[in-house]
N, C-alpha and C positions, 0 to 999 in steps of 0.2 A: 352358689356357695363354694367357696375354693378353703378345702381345706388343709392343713399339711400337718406333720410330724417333726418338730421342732427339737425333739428329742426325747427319751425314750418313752412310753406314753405321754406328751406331754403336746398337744394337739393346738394349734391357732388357725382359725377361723380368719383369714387374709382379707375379708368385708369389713370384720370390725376392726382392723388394724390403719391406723390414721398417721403411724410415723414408726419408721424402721432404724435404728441404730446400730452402728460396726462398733465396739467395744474392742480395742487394744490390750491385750494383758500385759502390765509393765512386765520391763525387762524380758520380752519373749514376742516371736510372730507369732505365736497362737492368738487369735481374737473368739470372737462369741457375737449374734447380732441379740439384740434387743428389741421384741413387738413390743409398742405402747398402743393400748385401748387410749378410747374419748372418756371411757371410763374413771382414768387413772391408773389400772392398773396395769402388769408387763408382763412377759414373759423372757427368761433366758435359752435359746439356743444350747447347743453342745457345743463344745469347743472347734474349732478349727487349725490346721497349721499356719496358713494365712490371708490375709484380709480377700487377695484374690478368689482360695478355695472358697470363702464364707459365699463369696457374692455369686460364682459359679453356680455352687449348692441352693440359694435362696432362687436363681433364674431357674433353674432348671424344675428343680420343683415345684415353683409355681404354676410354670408349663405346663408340666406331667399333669399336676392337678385338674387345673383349667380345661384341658383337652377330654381328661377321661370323665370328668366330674365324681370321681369318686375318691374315697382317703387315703391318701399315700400311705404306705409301709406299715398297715397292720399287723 
């Protein structure tokens, strides 16, 4: 189970996530990604400066996760 801290208690389970989305916030570099379940349902990310930071953030923490097997940033 890889799990992360998508923002502030707000926790996704990266097994059950089936499609990742980078969200643009008009008029600004700030973006946010998007986990979708099979479910239907999503979760929002915290914000980012830009699309680069978001995706940096999303590798690496998967990593940290993956490696330790335990929950990022309690």
């Amino acid at each position: 189970m890889t799990i992360i801290e998508v923002d502030k208690n707000l926790f996704v389970n990266m097994k059950q996530v089936f499609r990742i989305e980078l969200i643009q916030i008009e008029k600004s570099d700030r973006c946010y990604i998007k986990f979708h379940s099979s479910g239907g349902e999503y979760a929002i990310s915290r914000e980012f400066p830009s699309d680069v930071a978001a995706r940096d953030w999303l590798s690496l923490s998967v990593i940290r996760s993956s490696g330790s097997n335990e929950i990022l940033e309690l």
